[in-house]
C-alpha positions as CSV (number, residue, x, y, z in Angstrom):
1,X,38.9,-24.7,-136.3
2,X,36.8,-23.1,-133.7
3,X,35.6,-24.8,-130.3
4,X,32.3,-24.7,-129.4
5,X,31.6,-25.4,-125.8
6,X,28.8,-28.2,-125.2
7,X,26.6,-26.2,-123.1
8,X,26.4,-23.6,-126.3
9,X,26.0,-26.6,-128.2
10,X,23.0,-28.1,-126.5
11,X,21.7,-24.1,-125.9
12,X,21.5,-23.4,-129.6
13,X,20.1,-27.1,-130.2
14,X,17.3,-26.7,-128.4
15,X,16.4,-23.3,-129.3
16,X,16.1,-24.5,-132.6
17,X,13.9,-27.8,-132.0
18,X,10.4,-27.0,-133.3
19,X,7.3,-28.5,-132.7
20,X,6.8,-29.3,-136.7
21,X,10.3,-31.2,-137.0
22,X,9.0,-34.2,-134.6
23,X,7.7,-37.5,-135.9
24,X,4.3,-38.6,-135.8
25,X,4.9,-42.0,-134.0
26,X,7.6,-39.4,-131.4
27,X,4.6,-37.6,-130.7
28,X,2.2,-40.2,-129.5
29,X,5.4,-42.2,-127.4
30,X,5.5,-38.5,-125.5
31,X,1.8,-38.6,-124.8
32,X,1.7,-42.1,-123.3
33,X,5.0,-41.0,-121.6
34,X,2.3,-38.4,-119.8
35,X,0.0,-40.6,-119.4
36,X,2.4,-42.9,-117.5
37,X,3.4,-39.8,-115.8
38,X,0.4,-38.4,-114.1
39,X,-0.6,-41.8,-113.3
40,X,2.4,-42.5,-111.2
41,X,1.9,-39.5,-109.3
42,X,-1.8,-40.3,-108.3
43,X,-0.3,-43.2,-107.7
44,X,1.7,-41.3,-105.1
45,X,-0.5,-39.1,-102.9
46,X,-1.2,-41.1,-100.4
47,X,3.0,-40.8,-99.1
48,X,3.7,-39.3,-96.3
49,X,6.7,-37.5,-98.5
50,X,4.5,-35.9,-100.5
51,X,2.2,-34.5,-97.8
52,X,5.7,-33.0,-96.1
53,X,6.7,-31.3,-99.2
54,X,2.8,-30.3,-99.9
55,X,2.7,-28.7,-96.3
56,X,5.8,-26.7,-97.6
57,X,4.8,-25.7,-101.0
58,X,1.5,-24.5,-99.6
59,X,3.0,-21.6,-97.8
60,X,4.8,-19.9,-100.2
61,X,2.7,-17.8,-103.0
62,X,4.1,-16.5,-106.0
63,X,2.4,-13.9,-108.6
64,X,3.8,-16.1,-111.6
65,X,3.2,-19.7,-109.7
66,X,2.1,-22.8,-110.8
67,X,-0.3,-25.3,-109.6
68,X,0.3,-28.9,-107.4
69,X,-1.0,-32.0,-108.2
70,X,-3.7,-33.0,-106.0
71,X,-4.8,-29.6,-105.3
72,X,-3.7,-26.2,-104.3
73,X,-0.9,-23.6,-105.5
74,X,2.6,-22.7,-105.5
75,X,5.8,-20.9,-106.6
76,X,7.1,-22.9,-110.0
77,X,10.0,-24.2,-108.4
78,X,8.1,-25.9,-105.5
79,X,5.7,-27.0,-108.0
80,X,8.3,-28.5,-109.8
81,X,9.7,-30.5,-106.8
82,X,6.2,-31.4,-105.5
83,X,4.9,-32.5,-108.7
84,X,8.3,-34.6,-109.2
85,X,8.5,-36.2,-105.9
86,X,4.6,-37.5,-106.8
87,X,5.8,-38.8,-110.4
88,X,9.1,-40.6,-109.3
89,X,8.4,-41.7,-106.1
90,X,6.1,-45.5,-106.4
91,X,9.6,-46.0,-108.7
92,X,7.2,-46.9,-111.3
93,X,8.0,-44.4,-114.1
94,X,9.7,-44.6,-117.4
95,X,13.4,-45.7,-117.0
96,X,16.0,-45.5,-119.8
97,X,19.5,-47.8,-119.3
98,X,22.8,-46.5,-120.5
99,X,26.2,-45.6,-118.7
100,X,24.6,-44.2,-116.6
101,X,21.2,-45.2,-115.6
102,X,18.2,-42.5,-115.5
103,X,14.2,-41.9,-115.1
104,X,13.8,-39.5,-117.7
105,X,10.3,-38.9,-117.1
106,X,11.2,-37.2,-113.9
107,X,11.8,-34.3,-116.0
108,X,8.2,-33.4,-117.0
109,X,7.5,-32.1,-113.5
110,X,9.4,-29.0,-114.6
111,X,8.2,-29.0,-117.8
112,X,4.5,-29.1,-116.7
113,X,5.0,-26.3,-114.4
114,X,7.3,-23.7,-116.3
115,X,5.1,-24.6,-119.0
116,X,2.0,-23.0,-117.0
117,X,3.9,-19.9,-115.8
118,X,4.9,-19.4,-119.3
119,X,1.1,-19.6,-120.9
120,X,2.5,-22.5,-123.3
121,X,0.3,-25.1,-124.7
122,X,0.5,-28.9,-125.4
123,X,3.1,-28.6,-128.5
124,X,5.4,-26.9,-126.4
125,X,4.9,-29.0,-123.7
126,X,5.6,-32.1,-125.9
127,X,9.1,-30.2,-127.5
128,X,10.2,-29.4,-124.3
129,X,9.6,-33.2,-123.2
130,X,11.3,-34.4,-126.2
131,X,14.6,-31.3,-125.5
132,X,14.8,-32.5,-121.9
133,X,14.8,-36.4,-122.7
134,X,17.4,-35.5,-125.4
135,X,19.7,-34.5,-123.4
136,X,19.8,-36.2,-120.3
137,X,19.5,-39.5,-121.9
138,X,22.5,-38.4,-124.6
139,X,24.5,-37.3,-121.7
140,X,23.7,-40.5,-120.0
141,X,24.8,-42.5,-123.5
142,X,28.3,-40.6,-123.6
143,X,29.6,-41.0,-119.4
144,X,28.7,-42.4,-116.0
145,X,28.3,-40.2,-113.4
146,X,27.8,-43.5,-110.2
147,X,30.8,-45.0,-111.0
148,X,32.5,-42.3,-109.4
149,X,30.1,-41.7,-106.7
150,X,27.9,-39.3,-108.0
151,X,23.9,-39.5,-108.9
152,X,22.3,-39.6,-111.7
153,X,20.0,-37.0,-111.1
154,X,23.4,-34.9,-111.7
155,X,22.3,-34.7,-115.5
156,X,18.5,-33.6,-114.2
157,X,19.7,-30.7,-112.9
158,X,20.8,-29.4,-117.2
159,X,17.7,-31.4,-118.7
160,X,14.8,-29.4,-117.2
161,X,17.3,-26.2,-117.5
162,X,17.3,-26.6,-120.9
163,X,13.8,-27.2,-120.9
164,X,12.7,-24.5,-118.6
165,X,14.6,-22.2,-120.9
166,X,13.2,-23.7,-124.1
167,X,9.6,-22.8,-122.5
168,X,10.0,-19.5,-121.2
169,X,11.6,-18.6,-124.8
170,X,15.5,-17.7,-123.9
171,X,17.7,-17.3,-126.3
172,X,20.5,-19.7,-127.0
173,X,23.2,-17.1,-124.3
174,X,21.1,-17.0,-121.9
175,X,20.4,-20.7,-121.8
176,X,23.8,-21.3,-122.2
177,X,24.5,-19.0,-118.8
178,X,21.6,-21.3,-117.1
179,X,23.2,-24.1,-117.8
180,X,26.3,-22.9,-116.3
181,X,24.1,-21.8,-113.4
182,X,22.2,-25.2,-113.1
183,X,25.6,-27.6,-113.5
184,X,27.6,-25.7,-111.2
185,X,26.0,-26.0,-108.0
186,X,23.7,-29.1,-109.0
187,X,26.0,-32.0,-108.0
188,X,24.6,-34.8,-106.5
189,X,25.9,-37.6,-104.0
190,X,25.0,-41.5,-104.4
191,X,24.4,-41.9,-101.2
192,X,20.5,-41.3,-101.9
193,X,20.5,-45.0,-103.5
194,X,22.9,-46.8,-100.5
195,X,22.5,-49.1,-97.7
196,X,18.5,-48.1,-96.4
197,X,17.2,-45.8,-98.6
198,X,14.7,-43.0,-97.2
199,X,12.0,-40.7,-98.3
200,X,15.2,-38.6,-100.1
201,X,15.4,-41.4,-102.5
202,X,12.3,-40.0,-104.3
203,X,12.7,-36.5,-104.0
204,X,16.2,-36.6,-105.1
205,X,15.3,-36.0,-108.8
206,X,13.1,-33.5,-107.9
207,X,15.5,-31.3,-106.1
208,X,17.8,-30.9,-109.3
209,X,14.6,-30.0,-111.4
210,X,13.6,-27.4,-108.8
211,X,17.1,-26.3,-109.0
212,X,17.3,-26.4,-113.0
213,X,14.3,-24.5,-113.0
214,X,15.6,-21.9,-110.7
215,X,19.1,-22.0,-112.8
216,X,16.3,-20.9,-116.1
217,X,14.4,-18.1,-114.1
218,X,17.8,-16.6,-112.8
219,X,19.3,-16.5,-116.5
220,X,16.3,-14.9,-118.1
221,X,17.1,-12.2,-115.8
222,X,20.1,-11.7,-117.0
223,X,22.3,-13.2,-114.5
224,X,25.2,-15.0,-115.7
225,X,26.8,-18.3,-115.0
226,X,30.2,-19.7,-115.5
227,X,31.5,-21.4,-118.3
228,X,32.3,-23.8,-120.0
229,X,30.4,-26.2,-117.4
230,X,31.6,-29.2,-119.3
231,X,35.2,-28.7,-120.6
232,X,36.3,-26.3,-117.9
233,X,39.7,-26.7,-115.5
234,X,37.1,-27.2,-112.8
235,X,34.6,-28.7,-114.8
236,X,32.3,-31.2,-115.4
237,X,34.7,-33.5,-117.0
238,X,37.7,-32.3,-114.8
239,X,35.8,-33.3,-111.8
240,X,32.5,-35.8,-112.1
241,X,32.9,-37.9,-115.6
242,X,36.2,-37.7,-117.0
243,X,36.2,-36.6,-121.3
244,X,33.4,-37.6,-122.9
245,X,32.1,-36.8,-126.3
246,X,28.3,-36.7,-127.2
247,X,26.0,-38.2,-129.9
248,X,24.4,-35.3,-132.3
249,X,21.3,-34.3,-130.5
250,X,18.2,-35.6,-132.4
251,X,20.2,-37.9,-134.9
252,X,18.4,-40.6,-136.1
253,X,15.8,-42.0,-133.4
254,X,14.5,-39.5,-130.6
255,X,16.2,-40.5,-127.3
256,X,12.4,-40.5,-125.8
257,X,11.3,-43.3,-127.7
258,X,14.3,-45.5,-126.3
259,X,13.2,-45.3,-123.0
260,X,11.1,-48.1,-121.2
261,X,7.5,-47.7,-119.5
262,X,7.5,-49.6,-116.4
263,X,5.2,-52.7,-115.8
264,X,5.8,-53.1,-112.2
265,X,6.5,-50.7,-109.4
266,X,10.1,-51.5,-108.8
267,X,13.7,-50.5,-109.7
268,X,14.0,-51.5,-113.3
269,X,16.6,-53.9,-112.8
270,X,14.5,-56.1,-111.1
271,X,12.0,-56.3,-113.2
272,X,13.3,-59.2,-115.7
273,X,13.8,-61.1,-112.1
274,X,10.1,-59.9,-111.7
275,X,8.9,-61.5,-114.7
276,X,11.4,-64.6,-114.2
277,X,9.7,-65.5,-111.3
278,X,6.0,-64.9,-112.3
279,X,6.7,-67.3,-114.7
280,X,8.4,-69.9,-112.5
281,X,5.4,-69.5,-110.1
282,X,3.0,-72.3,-111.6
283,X,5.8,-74.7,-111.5
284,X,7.0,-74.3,-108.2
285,X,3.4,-74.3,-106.4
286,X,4.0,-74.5,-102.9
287,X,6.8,-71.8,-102.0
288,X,7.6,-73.4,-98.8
289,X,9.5,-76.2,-100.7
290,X,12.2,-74.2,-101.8
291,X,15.3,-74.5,-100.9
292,X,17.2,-72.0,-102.3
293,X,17.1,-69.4,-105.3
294,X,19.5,-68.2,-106.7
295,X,20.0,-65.0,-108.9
296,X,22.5,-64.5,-111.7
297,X,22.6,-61.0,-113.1
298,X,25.1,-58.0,-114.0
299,X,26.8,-55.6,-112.3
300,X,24.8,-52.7,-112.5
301,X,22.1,-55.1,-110.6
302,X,23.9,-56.3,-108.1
303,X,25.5,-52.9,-107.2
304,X,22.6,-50.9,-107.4
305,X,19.6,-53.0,-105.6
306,X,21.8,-56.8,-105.0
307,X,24.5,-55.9,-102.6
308,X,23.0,-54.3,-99.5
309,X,22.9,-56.3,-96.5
310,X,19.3,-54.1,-96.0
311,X,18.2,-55.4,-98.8
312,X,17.4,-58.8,-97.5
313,X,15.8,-56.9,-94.5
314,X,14.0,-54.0,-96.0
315,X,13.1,-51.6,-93.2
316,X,11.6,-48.8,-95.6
317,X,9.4,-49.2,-98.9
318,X,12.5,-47.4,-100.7
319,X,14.7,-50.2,-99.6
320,X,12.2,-53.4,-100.6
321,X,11.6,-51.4,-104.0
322,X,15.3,-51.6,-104.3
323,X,15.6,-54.7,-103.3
324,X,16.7,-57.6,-106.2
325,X,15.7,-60.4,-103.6
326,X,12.7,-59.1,-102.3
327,X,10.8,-57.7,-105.5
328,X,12.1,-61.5,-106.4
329,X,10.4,-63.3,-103.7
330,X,7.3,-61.1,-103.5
331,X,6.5,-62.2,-106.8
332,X,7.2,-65.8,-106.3
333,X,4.7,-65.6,-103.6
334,X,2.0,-63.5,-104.0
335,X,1.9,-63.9,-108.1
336,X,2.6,-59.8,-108.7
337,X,4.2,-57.0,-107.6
338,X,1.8,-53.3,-106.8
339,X,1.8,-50.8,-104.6
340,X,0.6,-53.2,-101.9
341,X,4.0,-55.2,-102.4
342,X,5.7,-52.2,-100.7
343,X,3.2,-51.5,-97.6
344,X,5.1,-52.1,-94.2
345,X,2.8,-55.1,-93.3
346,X,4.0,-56.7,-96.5
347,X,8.0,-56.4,-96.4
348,X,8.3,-56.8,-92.6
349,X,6.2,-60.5,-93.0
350,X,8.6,-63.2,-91.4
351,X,7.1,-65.8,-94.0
352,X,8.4,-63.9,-96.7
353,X,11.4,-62.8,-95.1
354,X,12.3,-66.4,-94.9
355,X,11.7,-66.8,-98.7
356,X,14.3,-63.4,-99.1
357,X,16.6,-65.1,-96.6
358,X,17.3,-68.2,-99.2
359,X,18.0,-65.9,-102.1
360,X,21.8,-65.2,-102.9
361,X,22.7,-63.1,-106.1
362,X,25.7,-63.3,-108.1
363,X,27.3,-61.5,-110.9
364,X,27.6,-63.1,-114.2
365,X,30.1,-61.7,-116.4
366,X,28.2,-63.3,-119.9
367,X,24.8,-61.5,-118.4
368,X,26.9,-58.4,-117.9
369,X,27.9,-57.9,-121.3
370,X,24.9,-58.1,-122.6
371,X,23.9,-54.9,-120.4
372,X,22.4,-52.3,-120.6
373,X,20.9,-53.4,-124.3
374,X,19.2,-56.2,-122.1
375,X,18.6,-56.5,-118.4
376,X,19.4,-60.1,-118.4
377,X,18.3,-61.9,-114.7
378,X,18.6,-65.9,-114.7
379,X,16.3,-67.3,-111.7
380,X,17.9,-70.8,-110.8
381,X,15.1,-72.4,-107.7
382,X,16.3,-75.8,-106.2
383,X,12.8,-77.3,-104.5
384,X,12.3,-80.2,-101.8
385,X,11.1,-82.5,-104.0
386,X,14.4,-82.8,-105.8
387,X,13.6,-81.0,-108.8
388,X,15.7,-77.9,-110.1
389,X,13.8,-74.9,-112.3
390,X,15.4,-72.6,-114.5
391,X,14.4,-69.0,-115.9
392,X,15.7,-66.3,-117.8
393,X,14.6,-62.9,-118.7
394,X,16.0,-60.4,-120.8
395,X,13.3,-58.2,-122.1
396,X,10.6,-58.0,-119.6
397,X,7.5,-56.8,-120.6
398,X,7.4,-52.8,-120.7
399,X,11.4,-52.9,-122.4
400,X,12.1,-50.8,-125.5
401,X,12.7,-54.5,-127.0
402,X,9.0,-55.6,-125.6
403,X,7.3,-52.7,-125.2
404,X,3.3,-52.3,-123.4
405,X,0.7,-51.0,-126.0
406,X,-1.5,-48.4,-125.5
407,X,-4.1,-50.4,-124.1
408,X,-1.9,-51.5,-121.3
409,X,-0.5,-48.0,-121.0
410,X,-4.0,-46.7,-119.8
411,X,-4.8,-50.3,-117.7
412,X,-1.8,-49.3,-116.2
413,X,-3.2,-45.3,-115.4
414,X,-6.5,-46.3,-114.6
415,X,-5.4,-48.9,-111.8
416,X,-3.4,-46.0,-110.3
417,X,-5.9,-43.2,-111.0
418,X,-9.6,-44.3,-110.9
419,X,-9.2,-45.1,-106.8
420,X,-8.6,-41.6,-105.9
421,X,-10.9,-39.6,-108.9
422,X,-12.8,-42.1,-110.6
423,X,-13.5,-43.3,-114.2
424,X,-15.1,-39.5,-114.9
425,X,-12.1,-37.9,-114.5
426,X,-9.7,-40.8,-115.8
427,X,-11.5,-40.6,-118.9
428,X,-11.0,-36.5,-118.7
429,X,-7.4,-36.8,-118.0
430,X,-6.7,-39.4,-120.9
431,X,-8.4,-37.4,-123.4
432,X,-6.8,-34.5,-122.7
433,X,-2.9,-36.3,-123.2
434,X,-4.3,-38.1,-126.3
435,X,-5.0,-35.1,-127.6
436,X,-1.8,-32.9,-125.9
437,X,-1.0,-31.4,-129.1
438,X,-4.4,-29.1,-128.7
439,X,-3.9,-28.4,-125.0
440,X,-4.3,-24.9,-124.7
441,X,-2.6,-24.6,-121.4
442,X,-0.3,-26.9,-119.4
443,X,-2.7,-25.4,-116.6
444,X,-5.4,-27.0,-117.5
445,X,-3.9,-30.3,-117.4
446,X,-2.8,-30.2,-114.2
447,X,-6.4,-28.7,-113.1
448,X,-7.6,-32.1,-114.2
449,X,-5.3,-33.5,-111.7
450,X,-6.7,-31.4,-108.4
451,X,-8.3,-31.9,-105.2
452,X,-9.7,-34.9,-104.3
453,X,-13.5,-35.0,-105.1
C-alpha cells in the first residue's frame, strides 16, 4: 500500500475544497466569524503595538501589496502581520480548545490580504477561511505542541500556507513544497505566553501567518521545500509532537463551526471564572467582606494563565488578560470585564490588587477530565459575615455548547467599532460580511476598514 505524506494529503485536500460543497449554516458561522474579526481589530488600534508594526509596514511598497486596517498600504506579508496583530491582540477573538489550544481566527489576516493580491472575491475568501480552520484546528485535535514547550501558533504557520496557496490558485505540488517551506523554519517557542507577557504575545500569531504567507509566494515560484515536514527523520513528529494521526479533513462537522466566539476580552480559560463570578456578584455585595476565593479548575488553566507569580501582580495588559485571578476579581468588582478592565490604571489599583491577593487556584483532577469539551472553573468565596458561596461554570456564554446569536455577535462589533467610525460605517461593514458571498473583492472590505474619519 502506498504512503502518502500528510502535507500531500492536506495539499491535494484543499485544492479540491470548493465553494459549492460548504453548508448553508457553515457559511453564515464564517461570516459572523468576520464579523467578530474585524471588530476585534478596531477594537485594537488604539495599541501602541500596532502603531510600531504600522510605522514599519508603512515603509515598504510592493507592486502586488495589500492594504492595512486603519488606513494605508503595504507588501502582503506585512499586511498579513499588521492586520493579525490588530485581530488577536484585545485576546478577544474566536478560540477553539483541543490538545492543543488555538485562535483560529488569527488566520483570516492572511487570508484577507492574499485574498486582495490575488483579485479573489467573498466565496474564496470564505473557502480559504473554512481550509485554514480545517487544518489548524484538525492538527490541534490530533497532538499538543505546549506540552513540549512549543506554541501553538506552530500550526499557524501551515494554516494560512495552505490557505495562501488555496487563494493564489497553486496546485496541490506546489503547496505541498510551501508547506514544507512554511513548517520548516516556522517553529515557535512558549515563552511568548510565560511569566510577564509583552507586546510579543499578540503578534506571535501574526509572525507565522506573515511567514506562511511568504512560505505560499516562494512556492508559486517554483521554489521547493523539504519533505515530508511531518513524518520525516527530522521532522515534525521526530522533533515537536511525537506520531500523531489526523481526522479526515472536512468529515462530518466543519472544524469552523466548533470553535467559540468570545464574550469577554480575556484568555478563554478564564472566561467560565468570568461568568462564575458575575453571577456570584449580587450575592456577595460588598467585596470588601471577602475573605478569601478560591478557584478550582484544570490543568490547562492553571498552567496557562493560574501559575505565574505575575499574574497576581500584572505589570502589562497581556499579563492581567492572562491572568485567572485577576480577570476573576475584576469581575467580582466592577460587574464586567472590557477593554477598560485591561488599562494600566485599572490593573495596577491597590484596592483590587488586594481582592487578587486573596485568590488561590488549584487544580481539580474531576474538572480536568472534563476538559477541553468544557472549561469547567468552580468559584468557592468565604465572606465576613460567615456565609460561604459556591459557583460553577462550564459553558460560559459564547461556548460551542452556549453559543452568542447573531444579535449579540454584532452588539459585540458595534461596541468595538462604532467609537472609532461610527454607526454609518458599522452598518457598511456588516452588510458587506452578511453578504461575503457577493464581495467582489477582499479589497473592498478591508477599504471599509480605513482611515479614521
Amino acid at each position: 500500500m502506498s504512503f502518502t505524506p500528510l502535507a500531500q494529503r492536506l495539499a491535494e485536500y484543499g485544492c479540491g475544497l470548493r465553494f459549492e460543497d460548504l453548508p448553508a449554516a457553515l457559511v453564515h458561522e464564517a461570516k459572523r466569524r468576520f464579523i467578530d474579526s474585524l471588530g476585534t481589530a478596531v477594537g485594537a488600534m488604539g495599541a501602541d503595538a500596532y502603531a510600531i508594526a504600522r510605522r514599519c509596514a508603512l515603509r515598504v511598497q510592493s507592486s502586488q501589496g495589500a492594504k492595512l486596517l486603519g488606513g494605508g498600504q503595504s507588501s502582503v506579508e506585512w499586511a498579513t502581520f499588521v492586520n493579525g496583530l490588530l485581530i488577536r491582540y484585545l485576546d478577544y477573538n474566536d478560540t477553539y480548545l483541543s490538545l492543543e489550544p488555538a485562535h483560529p481566527s488569527d488566520n483570516l489576516a492572511a487570508v484577507l490580504a492574499v485574498g486582495e493580491m490575488a483579485g479573489r472575491g467573498g466565496r474564496d475568501l470564505i473557502t480559504a477561511a473554512v481550509l485554514a480552520y480545517e487544518i489548524q484546528c484538525r492538527l490541534c485535535d490530533a497532538a499538543s505542541l505546549r506540552k513540549s514547550g512549543w506554541d501553538h501558533v506552530t500550526y499557524g504557520a501551515l494554516s494560512t500556507c495552505a490557505a495562501a496557496c488555496k487563494l493564489m490558485g497553486l496546485d496541490a505540488v506546489r503547496t505541498t513544497h510551501a508547506l514544507g517551506i512554511a513548517g520548516v523554519c516556522n517553529v515557535a517557542l512558549r515563552q511568548t505566553r510565560s511569566g510577564e507577557l509583552s507586546m510579543w504575545k499578540g503578534c506571535a500569531f501574526a509572525n507565522a501567518a506573515r511567514n506562511g504567507v511568504f512560505a505560499a509566494l516562494l512556492a508559486a515560484e517554483g521554489l521547493t521545500g523539504p519533505a515530508p515536514i511531518f513524518e520525516g527523520d527530522l521532522g515534525f513528529m521526530k522533533l515537536l509532537t511525537g506520531p500523531f494521526t489526523l481526522a479526515p479533513l472536512g468529515a462530518g462537522q466543519f472544524m469552523l463551526s466548533k470553535t467559540y466566539v468570545k464574550f469577554w476580552p480575556a484568555e478563554y480559560h478564564s472566561q467560565s471564572a468570568i461568568d462564575a463570578a458575575l453571577q456570584l456578584r449580587p450575592e456577595v455585595g460588598e467585596v470588601r467582606q471577602v475573605q478569601s476565593l478560591d478557584i478550582h479548575t484544570f490543568n490547562a488553566a492553571v498552567d496557562i494563565i493560574g501559575k505565574d507569580p505575575e499574574k497576581w501582580r500584572p505589570k502589562t495588559r497581556e499579563t492581567a488578560d492572562h491572568s485567572l485571578p485577576y480577570c476573576t476579581a475584576v469581575a467580582l468588582v466592577d460587574g464586567d470585564v472590557s477593554e477598560a478592565s485591561f488599562a494600566p490604571v485599572r490593573f495596577t489599583d491597590p484596592a483590587l490588587l488586594d481582592l487578587v491577593a486573596k485568590i488561590q487556584v488549584h487544580r481539580d483532577a474531576q474538572l480536568n477530565e472534563r476538559y477541553p469539551h468544557g472549561i469547567p472553573n468552580r468559584l468557592t468565596v468565604r465572606l465576613a459575615d460567615g456565609r460561604t458561596l459556591v459557583r460553577e461554570v462550564e459553558f460560559p456564554r459564547g461556548h460551542a455548547r452556549n453559543p452568542m446569536t447573531d444579535t449579540e455577535v454584532e452588539h459585540k462589533f458595534r461596541t468595538l467599532v462604532e467609537p472609532r467610525y461610527g454607526k454609518q460605517k458599522a452598518d457598511l461593514i456588516l452588510g458587506a460580511c452578511w453578504d461575503l458571498e457577493n464581495l467582489k473583492s477582499a479589497g473592498d472590505l478591508v477599504a471599509l476598514v480605513g482611515e479614521r474619519p
